[in-house]
N, C-alpha and C positions, 0 to 999 in steps of 0.2 A: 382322416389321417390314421392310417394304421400304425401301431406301435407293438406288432408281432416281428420279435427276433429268434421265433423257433430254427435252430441250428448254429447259433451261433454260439461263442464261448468268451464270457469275460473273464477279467482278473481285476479283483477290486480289493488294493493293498486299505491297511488302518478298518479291516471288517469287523473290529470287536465290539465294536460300539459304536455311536455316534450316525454321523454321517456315512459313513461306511456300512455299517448294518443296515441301513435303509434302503441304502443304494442297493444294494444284494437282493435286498427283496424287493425291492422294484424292476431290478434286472431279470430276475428269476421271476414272477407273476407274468411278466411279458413274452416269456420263454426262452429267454438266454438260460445255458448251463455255465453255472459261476463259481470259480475259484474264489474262496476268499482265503485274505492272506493279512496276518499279523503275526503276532510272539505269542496271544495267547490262544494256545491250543487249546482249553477247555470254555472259555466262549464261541471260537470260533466251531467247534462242534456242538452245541447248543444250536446256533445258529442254522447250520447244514440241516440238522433233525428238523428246526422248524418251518425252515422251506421246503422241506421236502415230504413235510406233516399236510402242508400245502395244496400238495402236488409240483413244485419245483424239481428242479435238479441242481444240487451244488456238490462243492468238494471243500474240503479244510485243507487250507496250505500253508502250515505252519515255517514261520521265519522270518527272521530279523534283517528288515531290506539296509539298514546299516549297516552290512556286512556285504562287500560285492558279488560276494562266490553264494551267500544264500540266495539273494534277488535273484541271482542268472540262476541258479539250482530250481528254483520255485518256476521263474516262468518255463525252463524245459521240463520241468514234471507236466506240467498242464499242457504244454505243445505233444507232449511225448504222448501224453492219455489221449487226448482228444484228436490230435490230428492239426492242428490250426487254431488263433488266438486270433479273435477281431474286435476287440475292447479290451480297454486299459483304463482304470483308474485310478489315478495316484492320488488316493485321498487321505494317505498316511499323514498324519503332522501333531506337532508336539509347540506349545504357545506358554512360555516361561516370559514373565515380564519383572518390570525394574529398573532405577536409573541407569548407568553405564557408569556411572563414579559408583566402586565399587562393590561392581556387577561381581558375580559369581562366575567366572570362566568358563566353569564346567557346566555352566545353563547353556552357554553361548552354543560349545562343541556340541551340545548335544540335541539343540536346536538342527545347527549347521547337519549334522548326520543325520535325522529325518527328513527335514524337510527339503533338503538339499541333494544329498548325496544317494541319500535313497531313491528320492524322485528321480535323479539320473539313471541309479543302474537298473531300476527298471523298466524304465523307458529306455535305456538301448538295449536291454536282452530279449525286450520286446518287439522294439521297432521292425527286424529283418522278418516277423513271423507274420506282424499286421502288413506291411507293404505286400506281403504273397497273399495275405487274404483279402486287400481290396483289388488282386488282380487276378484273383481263381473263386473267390466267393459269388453266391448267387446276390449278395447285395451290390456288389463294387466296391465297396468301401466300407471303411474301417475306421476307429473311434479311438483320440486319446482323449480324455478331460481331465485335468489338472485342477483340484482344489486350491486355489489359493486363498484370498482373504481381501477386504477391502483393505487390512493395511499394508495390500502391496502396491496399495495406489493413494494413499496418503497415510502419511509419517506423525508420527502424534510422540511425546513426551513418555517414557518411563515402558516404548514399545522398540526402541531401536533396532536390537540385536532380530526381535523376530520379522520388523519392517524389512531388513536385509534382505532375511529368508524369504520374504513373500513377493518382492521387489524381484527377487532373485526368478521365481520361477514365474513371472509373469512377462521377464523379459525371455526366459527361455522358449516358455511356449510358445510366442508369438514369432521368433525367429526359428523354432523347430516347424509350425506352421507355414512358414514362406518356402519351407525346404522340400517338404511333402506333405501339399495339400493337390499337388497336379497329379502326383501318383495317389490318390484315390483316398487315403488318410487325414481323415479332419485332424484337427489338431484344435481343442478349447478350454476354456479357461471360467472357474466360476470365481469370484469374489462376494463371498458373501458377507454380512457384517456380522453383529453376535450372535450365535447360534444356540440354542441350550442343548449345551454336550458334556461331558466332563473334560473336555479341554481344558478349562481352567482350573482344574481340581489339582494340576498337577504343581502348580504351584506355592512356593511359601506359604503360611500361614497369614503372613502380615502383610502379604502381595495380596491377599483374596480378601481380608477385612479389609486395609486400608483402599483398595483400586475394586478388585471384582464384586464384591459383595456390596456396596453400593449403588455402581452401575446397575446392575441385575435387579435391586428396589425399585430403579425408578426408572428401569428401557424394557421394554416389550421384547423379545428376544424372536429370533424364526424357531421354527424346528427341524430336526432332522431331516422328516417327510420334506418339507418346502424345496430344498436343497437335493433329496433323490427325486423329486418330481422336475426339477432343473435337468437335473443328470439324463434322466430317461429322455425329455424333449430332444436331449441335444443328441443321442446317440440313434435315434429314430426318425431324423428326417430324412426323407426322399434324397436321394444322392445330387438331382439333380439340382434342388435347391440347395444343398451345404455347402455344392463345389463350387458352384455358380455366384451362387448368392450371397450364401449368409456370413463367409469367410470373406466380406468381402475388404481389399485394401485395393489402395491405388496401382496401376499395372506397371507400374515399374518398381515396387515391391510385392508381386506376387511371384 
């Protein structure tokens, strides 16, 4: 199984860390030239030097996909440089938890603006770029993967608000998928369970003693790597099994 994508060009938002750094460098080792894209510009050029300390190629694309006019500004910079975009990864996301009697609203909005609203607008400023590259590229196809979460597939106590958000883009991908996966764009989805990221750093104090800081004592957590070795499988197989195969639903939902 080959997993050479010299010429191609991704975009892998939430690159500062995490899941997202990995993924970069897994994309980049393989020979993709990779956009990575967050808010912070001095990680994200850390990151570029060390791919490219490598021997990779990346670019820093600084911007908060929160904001619709940054998302669309970021993926036409990298269309604009390169010529063409045939990978997408929206692995940007923000994981605030808490009962809902007496949630913090402003966890909620800004939950909903990552994981949400971002993953939209990059995924439409993208989309009209990847359908031309699985119909002019030397692969045929083109790559979206969607980070979600297992809690977008079961709802648990004191997870609500972000269960929404993960709920949310798992039904989107699977119906963005039915939409254009015959024009040559896979369309996939990871759900991973806990990962050791700073994801949960972001939260309260008494969110992370009382709920995260326990769990983490006593569950074996994945890694990053685990998760960008996920990503690379899926954006490297053969066209003929992704189209055929591995997306596979019943044919009167494909």
């Amino acid at each position: 199984m080959s997993i050479n994508l010299t010429g191609t060009v991704a975009l892998v938002t939430g690159a500062s860390s995490g899941i997202g750094q990995e993924a970069a460098r897994r994309l980049a080792a393989a020979g993709a030239t990779v956009a990575v894209l967050a808010r912070r510009k001095d990680r994200l050029e850390a990151l570029v030097d060390d791919i490219q300390r490598l021997g990779g190629s990346a670019i820093a694309t600084p911007a908060d996909i929160t904001d619709q006019s940054q998302a669309e500004a970021a993926v036409l910079a990298v269309v604009e440089r390169y010529g063409h975009l045939d990978i997408l990864i929206n692995n940007a996301g923000l994981m605030l938890l808490g009962p809902v009697a007496g949630a913090d609203v402003e966890e909620w909005e800004r939950m909903l603006a990552i994981n949400v609203r971002g993953l939209l607008y990059t995924t439409h400023a993208a989309l009209p770029h990847l359908l031309r590259a699985a119909k002019e590229s030397g692969r045929g196809v083109a790559d979206i993967v969607n980070i979600s979460s297992q809690a977008g597939r079961q709802a648990s106590a004191n997870f609500a608000a972000y269960n929404l958000t993960k709920f949310g883009v798992n039904g989107f991908t699977e119906a963005l998928r039915q939409e254009v996966t015959r024009q040559g764009v896979r369309v996939g989805v990871l759900e991973p369970g806990a990962v050791d990221t700073e994801l949960g750093s972001h939260n309260s104090p008494h969110v992370q003693q009382a709920m995260l800081d326990p769990f983490n004592a006593t569950h074996e957590r994945l890694e990053s790597d685990d998760i960008a070795d996920a990503i690379l499988f899926m954006v490297t197989r053969p066209r003929r099994a992704s189209i055929a195969e591995m997306w596979v639903m019943p044919t009167d939902q494909a």
